[in-house]
SEDRENVO-821348 format. One record per residue: y negated, z, x negated of N, C-alpha, C, CB in turn. Coordinates in steps of 0.02 Angstrom, whole numbers, padded with zeros to 5 digits, always signed. Each point is the difference from the previous one (the first is absolute). Glycine has a CB too. Layout:
N
YZXYZXYZXYZX;...
This chain:
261
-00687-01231+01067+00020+00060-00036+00069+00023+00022-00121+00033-00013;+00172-00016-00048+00067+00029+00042-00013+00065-00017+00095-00090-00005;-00044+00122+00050-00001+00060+00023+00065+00049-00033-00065-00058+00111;+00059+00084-00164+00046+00072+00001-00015+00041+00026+00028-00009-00075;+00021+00059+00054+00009+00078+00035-00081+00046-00021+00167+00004-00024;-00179-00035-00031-00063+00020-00042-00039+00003+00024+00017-00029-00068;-00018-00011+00121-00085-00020+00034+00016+00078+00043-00031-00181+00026;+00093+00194-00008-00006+00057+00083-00026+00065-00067+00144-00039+00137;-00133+00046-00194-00028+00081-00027-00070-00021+00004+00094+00055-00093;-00117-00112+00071-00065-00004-00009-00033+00020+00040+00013-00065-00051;+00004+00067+00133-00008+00001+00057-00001+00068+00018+00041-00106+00011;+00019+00169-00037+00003+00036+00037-00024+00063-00052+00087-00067+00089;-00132+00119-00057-00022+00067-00018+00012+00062+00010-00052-00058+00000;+00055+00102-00051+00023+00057+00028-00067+00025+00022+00110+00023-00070;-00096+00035+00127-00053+00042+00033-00016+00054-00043+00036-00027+00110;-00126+00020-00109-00028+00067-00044+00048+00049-00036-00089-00001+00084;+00069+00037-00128+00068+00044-00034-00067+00066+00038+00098-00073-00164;-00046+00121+00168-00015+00045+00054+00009+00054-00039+00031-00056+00103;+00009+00084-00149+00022+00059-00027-00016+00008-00073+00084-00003+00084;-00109+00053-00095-00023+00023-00071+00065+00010-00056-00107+00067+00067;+00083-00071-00126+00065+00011-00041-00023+00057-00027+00048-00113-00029;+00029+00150+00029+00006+00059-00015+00011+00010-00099+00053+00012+00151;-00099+00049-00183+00002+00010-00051+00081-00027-00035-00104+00094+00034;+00154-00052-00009+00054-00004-00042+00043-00045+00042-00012+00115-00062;-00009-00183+00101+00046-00040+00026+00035-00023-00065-00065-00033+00110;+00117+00017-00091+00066-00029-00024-00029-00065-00061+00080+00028+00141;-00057-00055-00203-00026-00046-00028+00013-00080+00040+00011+00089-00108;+00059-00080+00133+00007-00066+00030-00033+00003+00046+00091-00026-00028;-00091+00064+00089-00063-00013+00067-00047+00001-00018+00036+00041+00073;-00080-00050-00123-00039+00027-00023-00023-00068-00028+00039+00128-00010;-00007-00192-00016-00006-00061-00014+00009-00032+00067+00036+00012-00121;-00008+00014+00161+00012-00035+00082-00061-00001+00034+00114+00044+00018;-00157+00011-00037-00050+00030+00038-00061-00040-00029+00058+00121+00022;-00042-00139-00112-00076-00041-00022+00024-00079+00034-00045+00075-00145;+00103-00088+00144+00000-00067+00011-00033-00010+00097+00125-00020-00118;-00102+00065+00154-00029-00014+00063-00077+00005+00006+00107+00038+00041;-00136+00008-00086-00078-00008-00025-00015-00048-00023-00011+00086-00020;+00039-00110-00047-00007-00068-00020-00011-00070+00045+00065+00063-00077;-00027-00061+00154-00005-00057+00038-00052+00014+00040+00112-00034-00005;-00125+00122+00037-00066-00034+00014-00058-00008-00018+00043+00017+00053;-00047-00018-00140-00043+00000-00043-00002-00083-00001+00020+00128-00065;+00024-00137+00078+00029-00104-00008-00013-00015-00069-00047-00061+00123;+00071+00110-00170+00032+00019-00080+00073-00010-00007-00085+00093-00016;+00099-00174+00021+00064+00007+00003+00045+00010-00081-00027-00074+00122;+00003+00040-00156+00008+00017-00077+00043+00057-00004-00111-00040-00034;+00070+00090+00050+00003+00076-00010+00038+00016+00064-00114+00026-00070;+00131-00055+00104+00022+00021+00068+00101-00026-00035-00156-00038+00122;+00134-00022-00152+00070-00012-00020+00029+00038-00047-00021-00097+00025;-00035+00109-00098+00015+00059-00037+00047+00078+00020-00111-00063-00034;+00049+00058+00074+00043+00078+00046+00081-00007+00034-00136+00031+00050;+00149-00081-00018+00067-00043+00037+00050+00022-00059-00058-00126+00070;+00039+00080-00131+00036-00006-00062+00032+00074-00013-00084-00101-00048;+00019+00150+00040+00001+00065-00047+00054+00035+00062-00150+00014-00082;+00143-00023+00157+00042+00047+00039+00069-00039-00006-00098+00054+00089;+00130-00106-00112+00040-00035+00002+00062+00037-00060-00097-00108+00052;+00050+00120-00105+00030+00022-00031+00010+00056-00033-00011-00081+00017;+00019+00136+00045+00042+00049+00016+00051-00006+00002-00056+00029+00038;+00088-00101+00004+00065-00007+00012+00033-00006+00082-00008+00062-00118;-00049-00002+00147+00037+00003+00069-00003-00040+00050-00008+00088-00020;+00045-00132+00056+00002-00044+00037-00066+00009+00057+00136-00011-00033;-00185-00042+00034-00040-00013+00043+00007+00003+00061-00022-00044-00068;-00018+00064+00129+00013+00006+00046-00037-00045+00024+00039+00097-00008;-00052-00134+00081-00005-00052+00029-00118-00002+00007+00182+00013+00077;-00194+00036-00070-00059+00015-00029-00045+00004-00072+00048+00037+00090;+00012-00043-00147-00017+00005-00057+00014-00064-00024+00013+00115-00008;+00036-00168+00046+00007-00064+00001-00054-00027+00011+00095+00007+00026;-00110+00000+00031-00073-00052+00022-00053+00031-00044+00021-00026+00138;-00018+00078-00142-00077+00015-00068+00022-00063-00079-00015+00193+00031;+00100-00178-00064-00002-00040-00033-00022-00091+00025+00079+00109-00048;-00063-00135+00064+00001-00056+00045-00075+00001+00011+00124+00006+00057;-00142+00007-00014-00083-00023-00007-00029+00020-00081-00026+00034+00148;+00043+00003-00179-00041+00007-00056+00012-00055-00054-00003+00122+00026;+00061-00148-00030+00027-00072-00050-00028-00038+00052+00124+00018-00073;-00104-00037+00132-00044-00056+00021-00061+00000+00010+00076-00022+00036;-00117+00064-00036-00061-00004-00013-00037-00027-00061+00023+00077+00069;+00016-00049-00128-00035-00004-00082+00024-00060-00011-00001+00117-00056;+00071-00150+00087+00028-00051-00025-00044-00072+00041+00129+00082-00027;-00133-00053+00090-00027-00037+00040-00070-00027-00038+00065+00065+00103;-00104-00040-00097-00085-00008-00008+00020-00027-00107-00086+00146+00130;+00130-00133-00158-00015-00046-00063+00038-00074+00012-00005+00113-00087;+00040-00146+00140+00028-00036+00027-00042-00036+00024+00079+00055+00008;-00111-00033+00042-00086-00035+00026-00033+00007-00068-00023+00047+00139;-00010-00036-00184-00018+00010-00059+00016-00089-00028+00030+00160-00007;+00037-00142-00022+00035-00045-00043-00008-00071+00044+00091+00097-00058;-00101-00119+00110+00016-00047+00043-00095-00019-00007+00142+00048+00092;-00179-00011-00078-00053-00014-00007-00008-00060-00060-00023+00121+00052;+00022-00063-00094-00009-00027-00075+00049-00077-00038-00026+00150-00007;+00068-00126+00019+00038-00067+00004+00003-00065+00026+00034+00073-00011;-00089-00070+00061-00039-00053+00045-00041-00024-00040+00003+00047+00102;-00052+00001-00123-00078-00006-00047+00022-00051-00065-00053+00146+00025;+00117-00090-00048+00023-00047-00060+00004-00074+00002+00059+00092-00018;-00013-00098+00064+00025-00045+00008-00064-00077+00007+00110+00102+00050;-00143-00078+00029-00060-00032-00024-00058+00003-00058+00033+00002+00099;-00031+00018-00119-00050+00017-00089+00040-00048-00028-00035+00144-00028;+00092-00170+00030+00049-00021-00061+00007-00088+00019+00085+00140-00016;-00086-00156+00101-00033-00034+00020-00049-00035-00005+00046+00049+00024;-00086-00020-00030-00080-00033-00013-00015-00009-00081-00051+00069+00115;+00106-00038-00167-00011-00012-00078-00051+00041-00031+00032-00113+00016;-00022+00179+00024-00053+00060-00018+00051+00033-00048-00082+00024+00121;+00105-00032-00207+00028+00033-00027-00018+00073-00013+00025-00104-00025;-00090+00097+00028-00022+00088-00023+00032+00035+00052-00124-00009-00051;+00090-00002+00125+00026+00042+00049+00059+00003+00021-00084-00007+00023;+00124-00051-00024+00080+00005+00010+00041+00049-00046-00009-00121+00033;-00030+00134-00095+00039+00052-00081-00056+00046+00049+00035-00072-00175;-00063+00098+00207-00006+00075+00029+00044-00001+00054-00119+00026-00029;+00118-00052+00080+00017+00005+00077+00087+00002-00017-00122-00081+00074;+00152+00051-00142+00054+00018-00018+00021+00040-00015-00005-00058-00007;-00033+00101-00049+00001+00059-00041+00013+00064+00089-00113-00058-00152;+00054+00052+00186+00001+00038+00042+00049+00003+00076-00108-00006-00072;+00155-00039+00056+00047+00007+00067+00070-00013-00063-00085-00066+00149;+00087+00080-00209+00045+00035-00045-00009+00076+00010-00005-00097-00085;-00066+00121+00101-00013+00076-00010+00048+00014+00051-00128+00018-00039;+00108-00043+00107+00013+00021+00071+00073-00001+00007-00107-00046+00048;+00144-00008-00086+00082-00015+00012+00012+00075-00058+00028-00180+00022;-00066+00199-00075+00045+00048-00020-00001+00078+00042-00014-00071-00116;-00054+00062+00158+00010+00084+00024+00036-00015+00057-00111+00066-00037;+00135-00138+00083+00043-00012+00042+00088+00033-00019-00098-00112+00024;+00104+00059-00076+00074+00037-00027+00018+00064+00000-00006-00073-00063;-00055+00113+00013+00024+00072+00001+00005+00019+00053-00038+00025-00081;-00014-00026+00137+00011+00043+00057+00095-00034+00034-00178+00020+00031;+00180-00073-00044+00078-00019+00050+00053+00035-00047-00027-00138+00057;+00022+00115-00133+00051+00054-00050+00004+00051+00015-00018-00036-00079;-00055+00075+00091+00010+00095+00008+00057-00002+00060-00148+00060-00024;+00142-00109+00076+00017+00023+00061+00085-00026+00008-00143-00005+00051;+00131-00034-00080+00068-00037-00012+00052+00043-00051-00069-00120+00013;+00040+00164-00067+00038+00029-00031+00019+00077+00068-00059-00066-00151;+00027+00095+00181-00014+00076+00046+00075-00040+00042-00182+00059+00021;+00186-00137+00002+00016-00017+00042+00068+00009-00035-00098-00063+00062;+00127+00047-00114+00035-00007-00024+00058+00049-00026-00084-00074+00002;+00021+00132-00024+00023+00017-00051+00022+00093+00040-00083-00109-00111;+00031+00093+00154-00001+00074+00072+00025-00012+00086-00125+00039-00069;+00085-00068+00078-00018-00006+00072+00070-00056+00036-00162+00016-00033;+00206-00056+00021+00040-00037+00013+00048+00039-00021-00055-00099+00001;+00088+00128-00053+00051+00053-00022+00002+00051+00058-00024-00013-00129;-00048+00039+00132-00013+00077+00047+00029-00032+00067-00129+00066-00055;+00100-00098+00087-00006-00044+00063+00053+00038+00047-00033-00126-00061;+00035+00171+00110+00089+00002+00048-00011-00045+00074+00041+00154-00042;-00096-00171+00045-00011-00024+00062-00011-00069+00007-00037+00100+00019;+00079-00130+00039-00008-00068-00014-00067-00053-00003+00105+00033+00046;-00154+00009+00001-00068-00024+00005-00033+00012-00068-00006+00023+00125;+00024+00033-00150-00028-00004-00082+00021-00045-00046-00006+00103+00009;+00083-00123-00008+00015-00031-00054-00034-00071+00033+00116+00075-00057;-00104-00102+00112-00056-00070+00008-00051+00010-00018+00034-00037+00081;-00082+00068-00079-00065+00008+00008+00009-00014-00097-00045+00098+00145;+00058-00067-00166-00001+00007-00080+00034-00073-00017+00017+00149-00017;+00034-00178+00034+00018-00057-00029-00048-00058+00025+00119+00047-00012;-00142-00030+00069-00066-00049+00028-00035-00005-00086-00035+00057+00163;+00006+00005-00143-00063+00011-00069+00029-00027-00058-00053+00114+00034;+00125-00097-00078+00002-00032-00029-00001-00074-00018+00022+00095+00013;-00006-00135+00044-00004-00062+00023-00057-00011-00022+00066-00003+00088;-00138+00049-00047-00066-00028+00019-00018-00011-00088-00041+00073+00143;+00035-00024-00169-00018+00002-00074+00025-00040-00060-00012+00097+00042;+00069-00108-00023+00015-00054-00045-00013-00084+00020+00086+00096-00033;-00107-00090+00098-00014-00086+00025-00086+00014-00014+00113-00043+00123;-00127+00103-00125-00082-00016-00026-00014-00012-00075-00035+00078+00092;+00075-00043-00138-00012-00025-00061+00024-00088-00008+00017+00139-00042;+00025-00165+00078+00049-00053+00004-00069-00064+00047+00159+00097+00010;-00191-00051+00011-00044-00043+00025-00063-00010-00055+00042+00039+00125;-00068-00017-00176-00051-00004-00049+00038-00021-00064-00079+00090+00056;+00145-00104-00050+00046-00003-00090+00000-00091-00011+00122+00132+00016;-00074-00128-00063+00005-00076-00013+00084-00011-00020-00143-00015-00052;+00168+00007+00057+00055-00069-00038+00054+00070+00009-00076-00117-00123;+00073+00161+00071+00073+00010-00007+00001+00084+00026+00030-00100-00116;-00092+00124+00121-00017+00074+00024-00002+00002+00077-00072+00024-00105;+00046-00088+00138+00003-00026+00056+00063-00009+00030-00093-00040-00033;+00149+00011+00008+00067-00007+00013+00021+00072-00006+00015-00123-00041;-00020+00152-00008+00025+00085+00000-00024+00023+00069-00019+00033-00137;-00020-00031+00137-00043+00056+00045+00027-00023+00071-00126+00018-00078;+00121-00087+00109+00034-00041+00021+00052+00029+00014-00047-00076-00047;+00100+00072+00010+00074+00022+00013-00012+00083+00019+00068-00097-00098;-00080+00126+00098-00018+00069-00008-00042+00030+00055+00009-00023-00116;-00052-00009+00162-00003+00001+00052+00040-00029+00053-00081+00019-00053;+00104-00085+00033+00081-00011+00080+00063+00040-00009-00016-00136+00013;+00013+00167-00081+00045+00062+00013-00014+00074+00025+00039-00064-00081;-00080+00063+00070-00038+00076+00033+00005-00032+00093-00124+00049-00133;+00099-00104+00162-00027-00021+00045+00074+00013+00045-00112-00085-00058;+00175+00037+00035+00066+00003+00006+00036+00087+00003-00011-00132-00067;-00002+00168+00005+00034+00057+00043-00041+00035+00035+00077+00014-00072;-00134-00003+00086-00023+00019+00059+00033-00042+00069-00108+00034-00077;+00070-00075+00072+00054-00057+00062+00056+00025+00013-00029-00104-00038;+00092+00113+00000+00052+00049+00009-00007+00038+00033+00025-00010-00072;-00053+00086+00046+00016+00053+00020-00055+00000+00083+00043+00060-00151;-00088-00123+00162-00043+00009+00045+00040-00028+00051-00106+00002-00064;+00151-00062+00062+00058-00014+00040+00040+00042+00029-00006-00071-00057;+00039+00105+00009+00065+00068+00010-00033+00051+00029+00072-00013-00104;-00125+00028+00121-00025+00081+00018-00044+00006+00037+00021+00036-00086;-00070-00097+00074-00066-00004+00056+00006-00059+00065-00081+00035-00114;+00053-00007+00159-00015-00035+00058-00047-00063-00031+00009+00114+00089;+00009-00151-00021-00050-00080-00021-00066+00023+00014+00082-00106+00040;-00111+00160-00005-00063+00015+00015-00022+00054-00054+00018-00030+00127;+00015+00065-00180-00032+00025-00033-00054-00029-00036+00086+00053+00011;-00141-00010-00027-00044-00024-00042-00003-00025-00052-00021+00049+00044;+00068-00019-00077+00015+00008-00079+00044-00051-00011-00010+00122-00015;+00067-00146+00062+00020-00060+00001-00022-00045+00004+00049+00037+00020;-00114-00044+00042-00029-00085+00010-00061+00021-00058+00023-00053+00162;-00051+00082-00173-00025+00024-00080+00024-00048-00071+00014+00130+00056;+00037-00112-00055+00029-00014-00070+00022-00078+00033+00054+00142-00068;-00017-00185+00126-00005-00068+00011-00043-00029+00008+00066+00011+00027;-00133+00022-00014-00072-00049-00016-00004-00003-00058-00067+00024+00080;+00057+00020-00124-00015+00000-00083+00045-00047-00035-00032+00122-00001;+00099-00128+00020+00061-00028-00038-00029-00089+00026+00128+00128+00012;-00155-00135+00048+00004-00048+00038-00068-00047-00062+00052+00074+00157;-00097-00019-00163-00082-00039-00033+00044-00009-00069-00141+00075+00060;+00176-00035-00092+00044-00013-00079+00016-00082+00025+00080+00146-00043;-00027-00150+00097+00008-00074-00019-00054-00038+00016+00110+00005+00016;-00146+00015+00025-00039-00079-00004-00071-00004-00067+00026-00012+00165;-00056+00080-00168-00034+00012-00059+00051-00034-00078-00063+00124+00080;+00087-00087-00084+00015-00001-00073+00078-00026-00015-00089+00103-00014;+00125-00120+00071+00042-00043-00042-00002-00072+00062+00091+00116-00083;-00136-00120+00124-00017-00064+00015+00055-00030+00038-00072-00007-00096;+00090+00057+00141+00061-00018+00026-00012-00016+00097+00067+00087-00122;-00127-00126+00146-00030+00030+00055+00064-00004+00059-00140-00038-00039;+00181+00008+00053+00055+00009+00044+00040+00040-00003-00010-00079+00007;+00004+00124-00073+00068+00044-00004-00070+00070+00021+00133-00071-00125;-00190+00057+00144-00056+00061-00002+00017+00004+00084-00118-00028-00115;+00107-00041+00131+00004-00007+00083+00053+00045+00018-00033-00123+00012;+00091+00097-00036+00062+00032+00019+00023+00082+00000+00018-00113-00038;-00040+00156-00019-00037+00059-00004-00023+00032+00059-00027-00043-00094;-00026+00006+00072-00063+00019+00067+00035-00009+00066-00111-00050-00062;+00140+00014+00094+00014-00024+00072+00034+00045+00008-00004-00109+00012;+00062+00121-00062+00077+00030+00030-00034+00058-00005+00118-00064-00040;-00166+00102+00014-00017+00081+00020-00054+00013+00040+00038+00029-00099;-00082-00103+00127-00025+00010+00045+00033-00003+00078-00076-00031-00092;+00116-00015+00051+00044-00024+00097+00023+00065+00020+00068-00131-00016;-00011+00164-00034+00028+00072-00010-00033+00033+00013+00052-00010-00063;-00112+00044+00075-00050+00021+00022-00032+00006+00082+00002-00037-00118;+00000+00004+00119-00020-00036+00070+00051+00042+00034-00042-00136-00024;+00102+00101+00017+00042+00017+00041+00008+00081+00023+00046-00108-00050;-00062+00132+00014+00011+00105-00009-00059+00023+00012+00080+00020-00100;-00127-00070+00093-00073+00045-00001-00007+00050+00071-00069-00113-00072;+00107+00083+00122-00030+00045+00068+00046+00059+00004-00043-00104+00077;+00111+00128-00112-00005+00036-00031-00015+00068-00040+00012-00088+00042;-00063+00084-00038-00041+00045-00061-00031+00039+00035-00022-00073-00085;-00021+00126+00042-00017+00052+00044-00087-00005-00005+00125+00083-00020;-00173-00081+00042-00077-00032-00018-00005+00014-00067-00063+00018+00107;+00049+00022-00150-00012+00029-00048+00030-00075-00045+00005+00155+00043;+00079-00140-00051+00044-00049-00022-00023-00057+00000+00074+00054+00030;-00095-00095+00014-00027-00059+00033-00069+00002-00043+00061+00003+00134;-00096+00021-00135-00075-00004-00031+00019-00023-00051-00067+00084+00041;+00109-00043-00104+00018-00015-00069+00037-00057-00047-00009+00099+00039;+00043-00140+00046+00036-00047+00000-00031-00072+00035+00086+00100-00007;-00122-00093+00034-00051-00044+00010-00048-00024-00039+00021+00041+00075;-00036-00007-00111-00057-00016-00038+00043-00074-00073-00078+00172+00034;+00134-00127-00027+00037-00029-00074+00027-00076+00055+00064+00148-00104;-00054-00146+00147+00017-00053+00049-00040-00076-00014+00018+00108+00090;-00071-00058-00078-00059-00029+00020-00008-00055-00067-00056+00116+00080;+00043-00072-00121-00017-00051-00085+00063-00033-00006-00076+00085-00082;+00138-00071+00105+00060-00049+00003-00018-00069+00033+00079+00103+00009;-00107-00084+00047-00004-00071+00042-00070-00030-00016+00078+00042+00105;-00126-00004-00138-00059-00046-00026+00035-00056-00064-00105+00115+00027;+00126-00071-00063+00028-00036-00061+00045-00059+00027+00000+00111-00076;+00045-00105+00116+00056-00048+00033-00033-00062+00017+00066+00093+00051;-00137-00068-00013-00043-00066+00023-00025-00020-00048-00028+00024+00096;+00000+00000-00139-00046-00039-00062+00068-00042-00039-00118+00115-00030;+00171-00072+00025+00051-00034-00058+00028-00095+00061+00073+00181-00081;-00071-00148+00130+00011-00068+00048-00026-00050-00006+00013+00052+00064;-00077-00036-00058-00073-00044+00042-00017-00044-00085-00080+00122+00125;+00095-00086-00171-00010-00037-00062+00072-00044-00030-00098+00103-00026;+00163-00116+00075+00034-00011-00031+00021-00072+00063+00020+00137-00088;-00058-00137+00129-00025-00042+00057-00046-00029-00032+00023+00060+00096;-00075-00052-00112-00058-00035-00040+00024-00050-00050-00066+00102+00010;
């Protein structure tokens, strides 16, 4: 199994919500407040809904309203991804064995799954686009957002075919690229959000454009970069940067050990 940044939201939870909402809270905190209910309802749907609806207010996100967006797309996006992969197995064997009936269902039904996949990356891809990358003043924001745009368009790019695949394709190593930029010019080699967005960029090449030496190369130069600064850091710092380390150098070995094989 390789490892994105995806796997660490899946991973991480916010603590109990503690505070009551007030009659006449604000409408935007007020979508901030269902979406942090929403996760620990583990309603991510609605958890993303809410992300969306506070998004578009307009006012630039703050680093808490980030990770609510962010776990809530990778969550909904995530689990129809496992979904689609399932099913696409089934198919595949049904179609195999010369089971026409069941191959025209098990098809029909991971068509369903690829269309509620898209919308959720469109909604997010358009917020990304069209709000949240414009708004952006901070350099960890604008990575973090060109990550995502990256992530979303290599997931539709990962379920497409022929010429939507090449779009989507191109359209994530450009999102992937100016993040890379501005994550070069402004961030430390130990930021998160940097070795973040060079794992993700790193699984693009070897996932989906099949590039596994140019993934290695990725991967190494922001793990090696890493290494070197990690002692460095302050514990806290270190926790957040380790972890993303960590799936750097799992992936590094699997992409190796299979290219040795």
């Amino acid at each position: 199994q390789l490892f994105d940044e995806g796997w660490i939201w899946a991973e991480a939870g916010e603590s109990p919500i503690t505070h009551a909402m007030s009659d006449d809270i604000p409408e935007r905190e007020k979508e901030v407040y269902l979406a942090q209910l929403a996760e620990q309802a583990e309603r991510y749907d609605e958890m993303a809904e809410h992300m969306r609806a506070a998004c578009m207010f307009g006012q630039e996100l703050n680093e808490r309203e980030r990770n609510y967006l962010a776990v809530a797309y990778k969550q909904a996006v995530g689990q129809r991804r496992a979904s689609w992969r399932i099913v696409s197995a089934v198919e595949a064997g049904e179609e195999a064995k010369g089971n026409h009936m069941t191959t025209a269902s098990a098809t029909g039904y991971r068509k369903k799954i690829e269309t509620e996949l898209k919308t959720l990356c469109q909604t997010i891809l358009s917020l990304l686009a069209d709000l949240l990358i414009p708004n952006a003043t901070s350099a960890e924001a604008k990575v973090s957002f060109f990550k995502a745009q990256g992530d979303y368009h290599r997931y539709i790019a990962e379920i497409s075919d022929d010429r939507e695949r090449t779009g989507e394709t191109k359209l994530a190593q450009k999102a992937y690229e100016e993040g890379t930029k501005i994550a070069e010019d402004a961030l430390p080699v130990t930021n998160q959000f940097r070795l973040g967005l060079a794992l993700n960029y790193a699984v693009f090449y070897y996932e989906v454009m099949q590039k596994p030496t140019d993934a290695v190369r990725i991967g190494r130069k922001a793990f090696e970069d890493g290494v070197r600064e990690i002692d460095n850091l302050g514990e806290e710092s270190v926790k957040d940067s380790a972890l993303v380390m960590q799936l750097l150098r799992d992936n590094l070995t699997l992409w190796t050990s299979e290219a040795a094989g």
